[in-house]
One Martini backbone bead per residue (centre of mass of N, CA, C, O) as a GRO file, in nm:
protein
  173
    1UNK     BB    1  -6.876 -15.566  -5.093
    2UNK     BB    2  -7.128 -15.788  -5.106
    3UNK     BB    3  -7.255 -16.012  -5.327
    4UNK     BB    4  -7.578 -16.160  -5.380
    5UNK     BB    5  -7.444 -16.437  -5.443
    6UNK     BB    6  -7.257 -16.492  -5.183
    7UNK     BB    7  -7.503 -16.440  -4.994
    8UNK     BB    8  -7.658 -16.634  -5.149
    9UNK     BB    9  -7.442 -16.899  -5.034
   10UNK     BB   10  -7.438 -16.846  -4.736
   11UNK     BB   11  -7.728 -16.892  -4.663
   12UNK     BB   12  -7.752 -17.203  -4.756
   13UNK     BB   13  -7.521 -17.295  -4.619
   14UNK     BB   14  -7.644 -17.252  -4.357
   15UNK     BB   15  -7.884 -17.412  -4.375
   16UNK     BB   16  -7.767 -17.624  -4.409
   17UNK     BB   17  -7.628 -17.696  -4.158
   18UNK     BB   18  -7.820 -17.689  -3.974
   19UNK     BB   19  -7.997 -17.928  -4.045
   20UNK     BB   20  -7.792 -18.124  -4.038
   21UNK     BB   21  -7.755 -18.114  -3.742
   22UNK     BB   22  -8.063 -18.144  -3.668
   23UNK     BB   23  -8.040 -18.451  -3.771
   24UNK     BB   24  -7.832 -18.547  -3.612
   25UNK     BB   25  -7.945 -18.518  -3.325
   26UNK     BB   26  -8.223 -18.684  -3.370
   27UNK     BB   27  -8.040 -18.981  -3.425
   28UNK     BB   28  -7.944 -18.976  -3.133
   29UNK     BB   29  -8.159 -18.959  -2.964
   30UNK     BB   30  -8.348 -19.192  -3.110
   31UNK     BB   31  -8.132 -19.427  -3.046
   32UNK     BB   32  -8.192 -19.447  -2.705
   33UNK     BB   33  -8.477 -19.580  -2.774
   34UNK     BB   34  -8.409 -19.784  -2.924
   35UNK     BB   35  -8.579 -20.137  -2.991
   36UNK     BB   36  -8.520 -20.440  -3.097
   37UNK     BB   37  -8.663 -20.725  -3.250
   38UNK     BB   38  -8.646 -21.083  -3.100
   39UNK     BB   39  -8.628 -21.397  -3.123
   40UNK     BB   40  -8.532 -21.696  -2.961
   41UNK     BB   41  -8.364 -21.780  -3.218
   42UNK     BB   42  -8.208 -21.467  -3.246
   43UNK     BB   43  -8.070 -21.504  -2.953
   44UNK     BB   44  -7.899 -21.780  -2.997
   45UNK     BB   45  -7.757 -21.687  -3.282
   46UNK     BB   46  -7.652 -21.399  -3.164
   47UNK     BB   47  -7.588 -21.285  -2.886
   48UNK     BB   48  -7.672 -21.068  -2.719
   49UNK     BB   49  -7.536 -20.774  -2.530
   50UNK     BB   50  -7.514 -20.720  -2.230
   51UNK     BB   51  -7.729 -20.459  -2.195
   52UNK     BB   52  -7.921 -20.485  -2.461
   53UNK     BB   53  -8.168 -20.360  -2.540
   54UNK     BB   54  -8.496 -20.529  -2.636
   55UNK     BB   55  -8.706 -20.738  -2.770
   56UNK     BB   56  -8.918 -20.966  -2.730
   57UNK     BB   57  -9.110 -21.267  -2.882
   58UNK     BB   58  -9.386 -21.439  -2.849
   59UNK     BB   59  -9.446 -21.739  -2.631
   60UNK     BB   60  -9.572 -21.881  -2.353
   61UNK     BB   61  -9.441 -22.164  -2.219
   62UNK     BB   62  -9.568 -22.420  -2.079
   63UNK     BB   63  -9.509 -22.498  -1.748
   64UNK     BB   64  -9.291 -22.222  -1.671
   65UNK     BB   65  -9.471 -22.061  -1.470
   66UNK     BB   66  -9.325 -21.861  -1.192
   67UNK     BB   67  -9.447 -21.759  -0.896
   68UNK     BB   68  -9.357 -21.445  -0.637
   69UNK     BB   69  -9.146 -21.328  -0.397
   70UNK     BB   70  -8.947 -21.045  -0.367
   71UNK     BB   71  -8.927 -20.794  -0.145
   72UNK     BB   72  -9.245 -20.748  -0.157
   73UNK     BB   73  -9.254 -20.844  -0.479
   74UNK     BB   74  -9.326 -20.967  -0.742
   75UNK     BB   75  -9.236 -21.283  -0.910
   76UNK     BB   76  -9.201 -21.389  -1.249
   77UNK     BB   77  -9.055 -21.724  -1.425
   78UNK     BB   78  -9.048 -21.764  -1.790
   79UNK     BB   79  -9.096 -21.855  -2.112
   80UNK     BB   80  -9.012 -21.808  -2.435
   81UNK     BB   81  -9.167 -21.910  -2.764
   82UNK     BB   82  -9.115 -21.994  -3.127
   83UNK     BB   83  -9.036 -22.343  -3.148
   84UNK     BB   84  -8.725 -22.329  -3.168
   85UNK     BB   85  -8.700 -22.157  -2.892
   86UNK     BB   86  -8.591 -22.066  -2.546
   87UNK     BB   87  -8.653 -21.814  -2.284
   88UNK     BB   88  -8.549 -21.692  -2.004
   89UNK     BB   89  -8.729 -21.496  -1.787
   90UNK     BB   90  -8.776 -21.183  -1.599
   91UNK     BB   91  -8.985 -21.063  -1.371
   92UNK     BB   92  -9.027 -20.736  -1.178
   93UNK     BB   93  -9.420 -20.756  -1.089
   94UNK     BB   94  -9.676 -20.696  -1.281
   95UNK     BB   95  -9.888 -20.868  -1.461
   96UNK     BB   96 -10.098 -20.888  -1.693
   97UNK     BB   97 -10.437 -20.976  -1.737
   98UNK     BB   98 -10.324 -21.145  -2.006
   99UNK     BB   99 -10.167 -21.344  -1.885
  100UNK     BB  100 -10.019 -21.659  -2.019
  101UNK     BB  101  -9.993 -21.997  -2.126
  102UNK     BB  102  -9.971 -21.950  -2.488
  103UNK     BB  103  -9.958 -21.629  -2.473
  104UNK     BB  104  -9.888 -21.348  -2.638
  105UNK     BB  105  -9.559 -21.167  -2.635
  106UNK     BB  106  -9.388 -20.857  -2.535
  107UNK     BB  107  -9.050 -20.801  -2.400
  108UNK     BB  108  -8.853 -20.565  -2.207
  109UNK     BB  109  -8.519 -20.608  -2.255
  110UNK     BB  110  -8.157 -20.742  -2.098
  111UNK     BB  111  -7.907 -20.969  -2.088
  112UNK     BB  112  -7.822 -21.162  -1.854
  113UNK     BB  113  -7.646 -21.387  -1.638
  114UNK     BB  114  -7.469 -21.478  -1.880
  115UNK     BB  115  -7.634 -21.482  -2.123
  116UNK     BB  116  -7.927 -21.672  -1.993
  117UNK     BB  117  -8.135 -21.406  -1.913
  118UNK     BB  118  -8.444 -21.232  -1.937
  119UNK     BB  119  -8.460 -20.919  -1.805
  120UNK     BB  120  -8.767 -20.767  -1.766
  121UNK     BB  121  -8.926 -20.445  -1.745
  122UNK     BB  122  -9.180 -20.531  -1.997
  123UNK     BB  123  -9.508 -20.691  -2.018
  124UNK     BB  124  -9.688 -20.780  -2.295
  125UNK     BB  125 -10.006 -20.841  -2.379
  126UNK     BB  126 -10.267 -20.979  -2.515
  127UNK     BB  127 -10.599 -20.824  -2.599
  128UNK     BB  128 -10.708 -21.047  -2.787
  129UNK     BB  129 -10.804 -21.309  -2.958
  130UNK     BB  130 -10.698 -21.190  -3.282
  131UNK     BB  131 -10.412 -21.045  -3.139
  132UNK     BB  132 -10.066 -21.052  -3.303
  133UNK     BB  133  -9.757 -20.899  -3.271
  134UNK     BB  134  -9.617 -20.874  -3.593
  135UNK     BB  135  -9.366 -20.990  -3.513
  136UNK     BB  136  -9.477 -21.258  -3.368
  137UNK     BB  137  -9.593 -21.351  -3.649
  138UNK     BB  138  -9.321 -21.381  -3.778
  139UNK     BB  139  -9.181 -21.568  -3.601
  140UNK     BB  140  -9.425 -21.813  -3.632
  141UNK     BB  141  -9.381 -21.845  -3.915
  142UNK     BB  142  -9.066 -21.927  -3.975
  143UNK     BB  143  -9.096 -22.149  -3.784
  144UNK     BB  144  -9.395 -22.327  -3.871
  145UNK     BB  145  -9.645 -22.236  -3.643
  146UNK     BB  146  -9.769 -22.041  -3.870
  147UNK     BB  147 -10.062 -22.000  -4.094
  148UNK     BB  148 -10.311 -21.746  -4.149
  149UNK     BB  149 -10.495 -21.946  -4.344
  150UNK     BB  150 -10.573 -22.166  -4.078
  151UNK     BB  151 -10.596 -21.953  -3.863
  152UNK     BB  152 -10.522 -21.946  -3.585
  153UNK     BB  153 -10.352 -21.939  -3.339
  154UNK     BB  154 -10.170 -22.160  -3.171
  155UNK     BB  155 -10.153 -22.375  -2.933
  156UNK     BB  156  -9.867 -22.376  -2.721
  157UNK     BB  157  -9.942 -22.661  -2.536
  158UNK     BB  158  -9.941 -22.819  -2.845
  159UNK     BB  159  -9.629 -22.818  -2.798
  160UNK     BB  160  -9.295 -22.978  -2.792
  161UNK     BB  161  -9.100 -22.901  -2.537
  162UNK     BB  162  -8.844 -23.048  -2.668
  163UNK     BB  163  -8.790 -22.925  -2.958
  164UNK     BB  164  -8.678 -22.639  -2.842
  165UNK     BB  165  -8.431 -22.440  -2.810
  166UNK     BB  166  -8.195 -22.341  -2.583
  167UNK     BB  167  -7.967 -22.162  -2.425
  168UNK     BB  168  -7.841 -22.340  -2.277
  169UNK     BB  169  -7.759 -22.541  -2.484
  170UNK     BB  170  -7.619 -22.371  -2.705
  171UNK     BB  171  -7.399 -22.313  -2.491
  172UNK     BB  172  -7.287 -22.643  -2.474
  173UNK     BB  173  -7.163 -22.641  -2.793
   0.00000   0.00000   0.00000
């Protein structure tokens, strides 16, 4: 016969490991599910790898965004920029509509033909005059082109086209 304290040490060891399994399970889960926010000096700089989901966010880059269709579908392909650098986006599909050239977006895909174009699968756009989505703010904030101590944030058509690093210039360096 088992003893008392025997019984409660396999009990508790029995729960520690139950636990931990179901901890492990939730974070493989949680895992396939996250996806990180960059700005596009941080894709510039990072080259993150082809097929890897992750959120863009910045300003729709003036004079930049060319809409049409492919195969009966809408197609809209436009620049995302902090200031600092400038993604080429790929968007196909209905655009939201506060979607605009100067406009705080934040756009969910993965950097793909050859790792110089960012496909985007959802494109959200800001809903309000006074909102910019918290990464998107701190990565304007960082470029040096905002900060709210000052007002709102800037017009991005008043933003010096040639100033920020492309993603194709940096490939060719």
């Amino acid at each position: 016969m088992m003893s008392r304290k025997k019984r409660r040490l396999y009990l508790v060891a029995a729960c520690g490991i139950g636990v931990c399994s179901a901890t492990a399970l939730m974070l493989v889960a949680f895992r396939s599910s996250l996806s990180f926010f960059l700005s596009p000096n941080e894709v510039v700089a990072k080259h993150p790898a082809p097929g890897m989901v992750f959120r863009l966010g910045g300003v729709v880059q003036a004079n930049t965004v060319v809409m049409g269709t492919r195969n009966n579908k809408p197609y809209t392909t436009f620049r995302i920029t902090d200031g600092q650098a400038s993604i080429p986006v790929v968007y196909t599909g209905v655009l939201p509509g506060l979607f605009r050239q100067g406009q705080g977006v934040v756009t969910i895909g993965a950097m793909t033909r050859g790792d110089t174009v960012f496909d985007a699968s959802t494109v959200l756009a800001k809903h309000g005059a006074s909102y910019m989505p918290a990464d998107v703010e701190q990565a304007l904030r960082k470029a040096g082109k905002w900060n709210p101590k000052f007002g709102p944030p800037p017009n991005a058509a008043t933003w010096d086209d040639k100033s920020p690093r492309t993603i194709e210039a940096d490939a060719n360096e």
